[in-house]
N, C-alpha and C positions, 0 to 999 in steps of 0.2 A: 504494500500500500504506500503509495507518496506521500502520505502525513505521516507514516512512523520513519519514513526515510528521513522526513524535514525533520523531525522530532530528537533522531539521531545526532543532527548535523548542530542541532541548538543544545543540545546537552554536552555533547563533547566539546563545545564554541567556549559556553558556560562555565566546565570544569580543567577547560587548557592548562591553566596555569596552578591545579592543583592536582601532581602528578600521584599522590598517593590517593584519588579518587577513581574509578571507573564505570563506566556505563554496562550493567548488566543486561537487559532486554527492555526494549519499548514493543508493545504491542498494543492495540485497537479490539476491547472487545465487542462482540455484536451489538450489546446494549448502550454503545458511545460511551464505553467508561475507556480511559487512554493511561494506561499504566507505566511508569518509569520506574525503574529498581536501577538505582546508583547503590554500589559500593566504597566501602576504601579499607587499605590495606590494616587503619587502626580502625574500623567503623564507619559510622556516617554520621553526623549530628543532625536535629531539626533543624538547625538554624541554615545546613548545606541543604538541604531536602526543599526546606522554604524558599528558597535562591532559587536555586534549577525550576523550582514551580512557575516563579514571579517571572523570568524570564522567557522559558517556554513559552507560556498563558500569554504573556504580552507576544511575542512575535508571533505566536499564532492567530491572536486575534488581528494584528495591526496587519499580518498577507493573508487573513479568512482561509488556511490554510483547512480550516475545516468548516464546511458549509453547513452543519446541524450541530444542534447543542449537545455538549459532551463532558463527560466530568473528567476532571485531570487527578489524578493519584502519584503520588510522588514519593517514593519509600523504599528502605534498604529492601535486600529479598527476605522473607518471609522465613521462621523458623523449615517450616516445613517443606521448604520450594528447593528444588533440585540445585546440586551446582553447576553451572553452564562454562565457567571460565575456567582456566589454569589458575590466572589470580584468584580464585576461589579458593581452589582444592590447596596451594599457597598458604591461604591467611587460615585453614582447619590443621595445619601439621599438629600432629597430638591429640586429636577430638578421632572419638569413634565413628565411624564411617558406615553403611551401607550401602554396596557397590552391586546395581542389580548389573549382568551381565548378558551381552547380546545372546546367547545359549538360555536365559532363562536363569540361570544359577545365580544365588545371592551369597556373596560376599561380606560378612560383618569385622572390623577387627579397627585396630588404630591408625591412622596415616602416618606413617614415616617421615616420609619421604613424596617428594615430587618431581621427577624429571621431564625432559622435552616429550616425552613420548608415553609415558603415562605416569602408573603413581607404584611406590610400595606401600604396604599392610602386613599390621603385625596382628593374627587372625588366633584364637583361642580353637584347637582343636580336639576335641574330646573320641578318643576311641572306645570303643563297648569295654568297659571290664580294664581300662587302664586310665591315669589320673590325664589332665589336660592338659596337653603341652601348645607352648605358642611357635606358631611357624608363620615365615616371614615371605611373602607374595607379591609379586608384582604384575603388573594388571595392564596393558597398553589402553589409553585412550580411544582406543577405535573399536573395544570386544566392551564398552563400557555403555549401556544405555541408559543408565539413571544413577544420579549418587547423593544422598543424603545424610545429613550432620544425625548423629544419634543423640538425642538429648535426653539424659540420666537425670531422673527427680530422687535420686539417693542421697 
């Protein structure tokens, strides 16, 4: 869609000069709600979220870049929303992981590690009738279709 491209091109304009922030996904849902998920490498504050809002919203409004009324959302990714970037999987080094795999097969255990090409995992494996030893996995980026932060309420 040409408004999430323009969308694109005014968030990254907006966050240039602050390079420990990134643009996770802009997307257009059916119901004209226009979603921006900014990240950064320490978080993201309201006060950066309110910027990116004020700025989009006005160049949007001032080239009509979108011709029906739409509500704009402006917000880091969501606890439960998949990781999309490398600079994601990056700023989780240490946090337990859920790595569903293009075979079907899920993957649970801690991130390592991140390299070009995929990630390591340090995965708790338990054998029938023997105690649980941890073995260490690496996973390419391309055999990866879903990967989410595991969050422990212990």
């Amino acid at each position: 869609m040409q408004a999430e491209k323009r969308v694109t091109e005014l968030v990254e304009e907006k966050i240039s000069d602050r390079p420990e922030l990134f643009l996770v996904e802009v997307k257009m849902l059916p119901n004209n709600k226009l979603i921006i998920h900014v990240d950064g490498d320490e978080g993201i504050s309201i006060q950066d979220c309110a910027a990116i809002s004020r700025h989009v919203g006005f160049h949007l409004e001032e080239e009509n870049t979108i011709d029906k009324a739409y509500n704009l959302e402006v917000s880091s990714p969501g606890v439960g929303e998949p990781l999309r970037l490398k600079r994601q999987y990056v700023k989780n080094i240490g946090r337990e992981l859920s790595v569903k795999l293009s075979g079907g097969e899920i993957k649970e255990g801690k991130l390592l590690s991140v390299e070009d090409n995929g990630i390591t995992i340090e995965a708790k494996v338990k054998e029938k009738g023997k105690k649980a030893t941890l073995e260490t996995t690496s996973i390419d980026f391309s055999s990866i279709t879903e990967t989410k932060v595991l969050i422990s309420f212990k």
